[in-house]
C-alpha positions in Angstrom: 80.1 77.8 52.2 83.5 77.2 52.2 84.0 77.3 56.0 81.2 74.8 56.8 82.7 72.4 54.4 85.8 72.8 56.2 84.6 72.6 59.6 83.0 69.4 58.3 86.4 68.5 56.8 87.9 68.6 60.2 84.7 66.9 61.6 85.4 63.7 59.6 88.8 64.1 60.2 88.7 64.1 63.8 86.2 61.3 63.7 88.7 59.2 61.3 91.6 59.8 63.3 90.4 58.8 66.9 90.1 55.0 66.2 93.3 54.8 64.1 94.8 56.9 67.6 92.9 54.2 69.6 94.3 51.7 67.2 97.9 52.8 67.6 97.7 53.4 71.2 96.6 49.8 71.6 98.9 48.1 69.6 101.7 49.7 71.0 100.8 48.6 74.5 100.5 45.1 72.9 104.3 45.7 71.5 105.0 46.8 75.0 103.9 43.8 76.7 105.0 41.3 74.6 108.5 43.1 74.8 108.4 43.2 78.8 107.7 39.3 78.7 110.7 38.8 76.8 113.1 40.5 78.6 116.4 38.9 79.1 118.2 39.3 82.6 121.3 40.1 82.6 123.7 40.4 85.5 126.9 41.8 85.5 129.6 41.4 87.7 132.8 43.4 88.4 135.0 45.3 90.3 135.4 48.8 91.4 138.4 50.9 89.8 141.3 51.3 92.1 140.8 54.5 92.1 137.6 54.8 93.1 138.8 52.4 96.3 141.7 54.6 96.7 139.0 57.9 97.0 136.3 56.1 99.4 139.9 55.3 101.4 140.8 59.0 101.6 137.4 60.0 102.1 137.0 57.6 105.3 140.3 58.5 106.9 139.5 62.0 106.7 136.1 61.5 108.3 137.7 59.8 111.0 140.3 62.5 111.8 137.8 65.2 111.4 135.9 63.1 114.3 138.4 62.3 116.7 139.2 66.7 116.1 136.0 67.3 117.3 135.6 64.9 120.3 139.2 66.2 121.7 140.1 69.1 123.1 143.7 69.2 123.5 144.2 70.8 119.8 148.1 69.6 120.2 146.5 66.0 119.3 144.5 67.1 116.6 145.3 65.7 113.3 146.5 68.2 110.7 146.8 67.9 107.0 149.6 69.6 105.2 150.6 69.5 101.4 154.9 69.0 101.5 157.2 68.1 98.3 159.3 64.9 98.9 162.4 65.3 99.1 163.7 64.9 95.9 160.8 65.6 93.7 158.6 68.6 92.9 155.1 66.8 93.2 153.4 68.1 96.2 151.3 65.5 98.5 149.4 65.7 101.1 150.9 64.7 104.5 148.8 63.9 107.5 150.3 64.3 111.1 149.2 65.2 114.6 150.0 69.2 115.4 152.2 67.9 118.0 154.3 66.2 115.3 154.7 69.2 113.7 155.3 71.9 116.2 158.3 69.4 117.4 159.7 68.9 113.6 159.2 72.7 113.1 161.2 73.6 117.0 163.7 70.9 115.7 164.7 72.5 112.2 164.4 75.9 114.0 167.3 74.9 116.7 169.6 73.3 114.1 169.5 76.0 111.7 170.3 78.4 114.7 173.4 76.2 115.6 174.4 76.3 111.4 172.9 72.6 110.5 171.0 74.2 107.7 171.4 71.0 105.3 170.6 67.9 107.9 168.0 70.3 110.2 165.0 68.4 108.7 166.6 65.3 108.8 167.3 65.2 112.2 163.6 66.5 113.1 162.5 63.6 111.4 164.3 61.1 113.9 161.4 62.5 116.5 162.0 63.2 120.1 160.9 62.2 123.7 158.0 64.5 123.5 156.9 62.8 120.8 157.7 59.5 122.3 155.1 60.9 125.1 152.2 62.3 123.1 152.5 59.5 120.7 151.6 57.3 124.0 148.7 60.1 125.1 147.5 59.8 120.9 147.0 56.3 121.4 145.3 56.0 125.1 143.4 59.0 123.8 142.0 57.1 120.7 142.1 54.0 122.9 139.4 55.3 125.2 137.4 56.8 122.7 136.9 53.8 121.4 134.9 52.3 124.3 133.5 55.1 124.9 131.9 56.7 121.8 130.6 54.4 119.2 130.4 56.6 116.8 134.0 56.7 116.8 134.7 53.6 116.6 132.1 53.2 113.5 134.4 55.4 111.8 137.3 53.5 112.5 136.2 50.8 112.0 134.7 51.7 108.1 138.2 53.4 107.5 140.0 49.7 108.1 137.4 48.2 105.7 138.2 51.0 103.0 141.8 50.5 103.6 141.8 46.3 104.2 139.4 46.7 100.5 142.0 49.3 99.0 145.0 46.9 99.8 143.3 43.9 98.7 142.6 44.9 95.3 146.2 46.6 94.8 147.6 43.4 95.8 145.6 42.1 93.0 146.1 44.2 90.2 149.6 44.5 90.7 150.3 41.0 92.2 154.5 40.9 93.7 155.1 44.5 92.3 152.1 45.8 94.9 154.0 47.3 97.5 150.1 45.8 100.0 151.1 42.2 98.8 150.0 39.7 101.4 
């Protein structure tokens, strides 16, 4: 006896919850609706960090060496990334130089430390040498041709200036005389 009356307890219960569900459901659409026709627009308007300029910069200059590594074959012209310390500091950077620049700085230091010039060795590499005078020239007729030939390329060289032109810009602008970009 007891169970029927439950199961007709749940019966009515069922049956007198389904419209108030209905009810709910309906209303809440209504809410919904009303609630999408009132929407405000609003539009906000700013500027990227510098950093985040700065990292689309790095990211596009690497994506153009890495190209013009893989269209070249002579690796002596291939761009190399190397973390140094400045001289005069103990943060370590990331330096960026063809592999010709730095065999030449590296056969430099070597043949002034063998003459004694231990101190001024890295100095003087720095100051270059006709090779590097040379391959400088073959770099540029190298990237030079590329250029007309591969468009690819010169997508990527062309998106690295815009990162780099958009980077400058909005130094110059945060940081106004004291930006060392200022137009």
């Amino acid at each position: 006896m007891l169970v029927i009356i439950l199961r007709k307890f749940n019966l009515m219960f069922i049956l007198f919850t389904i419209p108030l569900a209905y009810a709910s459901a309906q209303q809440a659409y209504q809410n919904e609706k009303s609630a999408s026709e009132d929407i405000e627009r609003v539009e906000v308007l700013g500027s990227k960090p510098l950093s985040s300029l700065l990292k689309l910069r790095h990211e596009k200059r690497f994506a153009f060496m890495h190209k013009f590594n893989d269209l070249i074959d002579d690796e002596d012209l291939h761009f190399v990334c190397k973390k140094q310390v400045a001289t005069g500091s103990h943060i370590r950077k990331e330096v960026c130089k063809n592999q010709f620049e730095w065999r030449i700085i590296r056969e430099i230091v070597d043949e002034e430390v063998s003459k004694g010039n231990k101190t001024g060795a890295y100095a003087i590499a720095l100051m270059g040498s006709q090779e590097q005078t040379y391959r400088k020239k073959d770099l540029l007729e190298k990237i030079n041709g590329l250029l007309e030939k591969n468009d690819d390329f010169a997508k990527s060289l062309q998106e690295f200036n815009s990162a780099d032109e958009a980077y400058k810009k909005a130094h110059a602008k945060k940081f106004g005389v004291l930006s060392q970009h200022k137009n």
